[in-house]
VOLO-973600 format. One record per residue: residue in one letter; residue number from 1; x, y, z of N, C-alpha, C in turn. Coordinates in pm, whole numbers. Layout:
N
NODE   code   pos     n.c1     n.c2     n.c3    ca.c1    ca.c2    ca.c3     c.c1     c.c2     c.c3
NODE      A   NUM        X        Y        Z        X        Y        Z        X        Y        Z
...
***
This chain:
98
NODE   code   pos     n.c1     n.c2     n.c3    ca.c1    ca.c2    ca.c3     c.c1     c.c2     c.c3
NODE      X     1    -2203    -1143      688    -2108    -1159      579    -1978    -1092      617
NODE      X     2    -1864    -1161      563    -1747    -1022      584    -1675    -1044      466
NODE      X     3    -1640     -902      484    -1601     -829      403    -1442     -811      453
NODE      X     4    -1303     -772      311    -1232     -736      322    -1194     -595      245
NODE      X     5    -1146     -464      368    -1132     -333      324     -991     -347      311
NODE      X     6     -961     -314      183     -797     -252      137     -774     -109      104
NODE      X     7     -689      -38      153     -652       64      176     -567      116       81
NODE      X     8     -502      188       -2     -355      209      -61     -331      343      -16
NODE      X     9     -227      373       45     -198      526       94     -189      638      -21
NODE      X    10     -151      717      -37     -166      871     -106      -34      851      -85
NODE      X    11       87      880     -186      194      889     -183      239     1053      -91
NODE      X    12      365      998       -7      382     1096       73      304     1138      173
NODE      X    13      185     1039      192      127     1089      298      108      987      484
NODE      X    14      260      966      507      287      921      623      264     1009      699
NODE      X    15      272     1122      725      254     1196      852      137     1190      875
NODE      X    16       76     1242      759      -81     1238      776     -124     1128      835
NODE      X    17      -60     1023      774     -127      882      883     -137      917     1018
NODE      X    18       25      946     1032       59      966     1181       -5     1015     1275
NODE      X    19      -24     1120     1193     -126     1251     1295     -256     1226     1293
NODE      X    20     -335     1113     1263     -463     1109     1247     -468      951     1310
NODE      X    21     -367      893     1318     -328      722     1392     -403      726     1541
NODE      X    22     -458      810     1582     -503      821     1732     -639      794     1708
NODE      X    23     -699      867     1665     -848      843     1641     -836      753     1565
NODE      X    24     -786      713     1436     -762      589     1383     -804      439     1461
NODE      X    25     -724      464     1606     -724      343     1670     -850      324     1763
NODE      X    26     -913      480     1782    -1006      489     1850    -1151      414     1767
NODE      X    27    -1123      459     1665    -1215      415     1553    -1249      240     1543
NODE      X    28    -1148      206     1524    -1091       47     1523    -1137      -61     1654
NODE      X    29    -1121       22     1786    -1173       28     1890    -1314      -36     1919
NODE      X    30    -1360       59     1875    -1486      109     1871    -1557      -16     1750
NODE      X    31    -1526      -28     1661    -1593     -171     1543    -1559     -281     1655
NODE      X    32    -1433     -286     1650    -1395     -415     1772    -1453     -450     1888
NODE      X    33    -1538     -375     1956    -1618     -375     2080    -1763     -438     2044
NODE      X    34    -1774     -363     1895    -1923     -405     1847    -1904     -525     1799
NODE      X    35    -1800     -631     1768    -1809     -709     1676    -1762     -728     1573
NODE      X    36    -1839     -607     1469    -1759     -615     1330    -1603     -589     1287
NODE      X    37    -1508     -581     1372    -1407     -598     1304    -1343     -754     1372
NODE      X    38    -1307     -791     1283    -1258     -931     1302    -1099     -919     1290
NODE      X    39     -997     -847     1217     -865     -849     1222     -836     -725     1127
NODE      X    40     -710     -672     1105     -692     -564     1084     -554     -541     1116
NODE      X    41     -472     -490     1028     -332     -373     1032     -283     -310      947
NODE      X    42     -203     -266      907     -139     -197      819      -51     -251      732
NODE      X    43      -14     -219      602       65     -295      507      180     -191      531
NODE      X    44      301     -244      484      421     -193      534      498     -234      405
NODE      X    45      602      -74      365      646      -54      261      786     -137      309
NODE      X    46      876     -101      171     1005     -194      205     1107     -193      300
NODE      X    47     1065      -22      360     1126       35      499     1055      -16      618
NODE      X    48      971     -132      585      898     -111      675      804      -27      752
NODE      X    49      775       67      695      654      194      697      564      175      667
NODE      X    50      437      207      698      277      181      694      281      255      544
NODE      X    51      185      213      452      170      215      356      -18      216      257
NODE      X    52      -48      178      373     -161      103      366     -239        0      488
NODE      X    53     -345      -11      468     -419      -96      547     -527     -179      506
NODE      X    54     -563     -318      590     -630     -412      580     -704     -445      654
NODE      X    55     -853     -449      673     -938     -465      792    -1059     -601      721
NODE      X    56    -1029     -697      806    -1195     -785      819    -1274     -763      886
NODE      X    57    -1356     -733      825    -1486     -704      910    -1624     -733      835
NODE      X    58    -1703     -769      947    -1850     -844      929    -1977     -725      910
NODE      X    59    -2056     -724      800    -2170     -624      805    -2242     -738      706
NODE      X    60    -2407     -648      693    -2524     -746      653    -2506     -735      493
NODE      X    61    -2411     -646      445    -2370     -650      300    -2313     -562      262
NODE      X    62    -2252     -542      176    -2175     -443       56    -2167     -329      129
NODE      X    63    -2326     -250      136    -2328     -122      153    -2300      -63      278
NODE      X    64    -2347     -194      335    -2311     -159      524    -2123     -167      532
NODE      X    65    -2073     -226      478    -1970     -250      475    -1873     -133      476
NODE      X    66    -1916      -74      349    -1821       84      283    -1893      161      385
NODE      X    67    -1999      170      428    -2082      286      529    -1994      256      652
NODE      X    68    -1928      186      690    -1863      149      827    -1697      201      788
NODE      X    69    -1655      144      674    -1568      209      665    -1535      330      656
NODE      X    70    -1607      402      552    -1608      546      573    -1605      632      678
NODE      X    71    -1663      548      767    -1625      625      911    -1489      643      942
NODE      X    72    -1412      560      913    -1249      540      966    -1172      695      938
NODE      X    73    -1145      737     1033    -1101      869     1022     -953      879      965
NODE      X    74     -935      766      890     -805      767      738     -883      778      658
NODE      X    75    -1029      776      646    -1067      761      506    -1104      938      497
NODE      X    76    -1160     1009      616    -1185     1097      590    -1067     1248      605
NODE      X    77     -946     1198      624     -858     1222      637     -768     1273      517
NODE      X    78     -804     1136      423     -727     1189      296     -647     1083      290
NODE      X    79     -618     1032      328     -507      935      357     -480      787      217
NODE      X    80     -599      759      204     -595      679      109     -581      731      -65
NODE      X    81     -528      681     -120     -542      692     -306     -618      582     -334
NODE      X    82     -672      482     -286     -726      422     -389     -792      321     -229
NODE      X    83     -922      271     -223     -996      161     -163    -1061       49     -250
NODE      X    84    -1085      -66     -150    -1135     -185     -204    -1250     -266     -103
NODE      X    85    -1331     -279     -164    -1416     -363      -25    -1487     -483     -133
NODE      X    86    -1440     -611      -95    -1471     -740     -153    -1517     -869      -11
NODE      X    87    -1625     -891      -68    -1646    -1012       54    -1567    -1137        8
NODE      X    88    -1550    -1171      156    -1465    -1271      208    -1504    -1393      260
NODE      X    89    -1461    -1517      228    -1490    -1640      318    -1385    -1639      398
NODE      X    90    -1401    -1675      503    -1284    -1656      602    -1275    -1848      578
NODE      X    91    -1172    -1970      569    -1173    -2089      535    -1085    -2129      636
NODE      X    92     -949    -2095      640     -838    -2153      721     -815    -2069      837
NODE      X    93     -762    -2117      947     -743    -2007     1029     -875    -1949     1131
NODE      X    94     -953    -1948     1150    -1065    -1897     1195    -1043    -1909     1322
NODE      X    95    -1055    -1815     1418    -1043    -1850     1574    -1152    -1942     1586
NODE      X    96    -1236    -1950     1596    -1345    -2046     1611    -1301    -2227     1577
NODE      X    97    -1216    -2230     1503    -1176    -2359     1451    -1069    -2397     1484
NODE      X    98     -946    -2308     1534     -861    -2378     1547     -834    -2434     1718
***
């Protein structure tokens, strides 16, 4: 199944992104090697500044889903005010199809 994780940042807390963006990517890495992440980046404020983030990714349901995310060392970071994890049909677009 996949799932889509939404992110909303903690106001004022860009640096924190910043400084934690390394393992961040290591993290990201690391799903991506296994499979489950399918696409993924950051939402960007009107300055164009990370703001937030968006990851697809595939697990056997719900719980596996948030358990994978939670790993993401923004989540344990602090970084977020608010998460979302809703499954997804992926329809248009699919590497596989086009």
């Amino acid at each position: 199944m996949l799932f889509v994780f939404t992110g909303t940042d903690n106001p004022n807390s860009l640096e924190l992104r910043l400084s934690t963006r390394p393992a961040h990517l290591e993290f990201l890495k690391e799903i991506a090697e296994s499979g489950a992440l399918k696409l993924g980046g950051p939402f960007l404020d009107a300055d164009g500044k990370p703001c937030g983030s968006m990851l697809v990714i595939e697990a056997p349901d719900a719980a596996a889903a948030k358990a994978l995310v939670d790993r993401d060392p923004y989540a344990g970071a602090g970084v977020f005010a608010s998460t979302e994890i809703r499954q997804w049909n992926w329809t248009f677009g699919k590497p596989d199809t086009v």
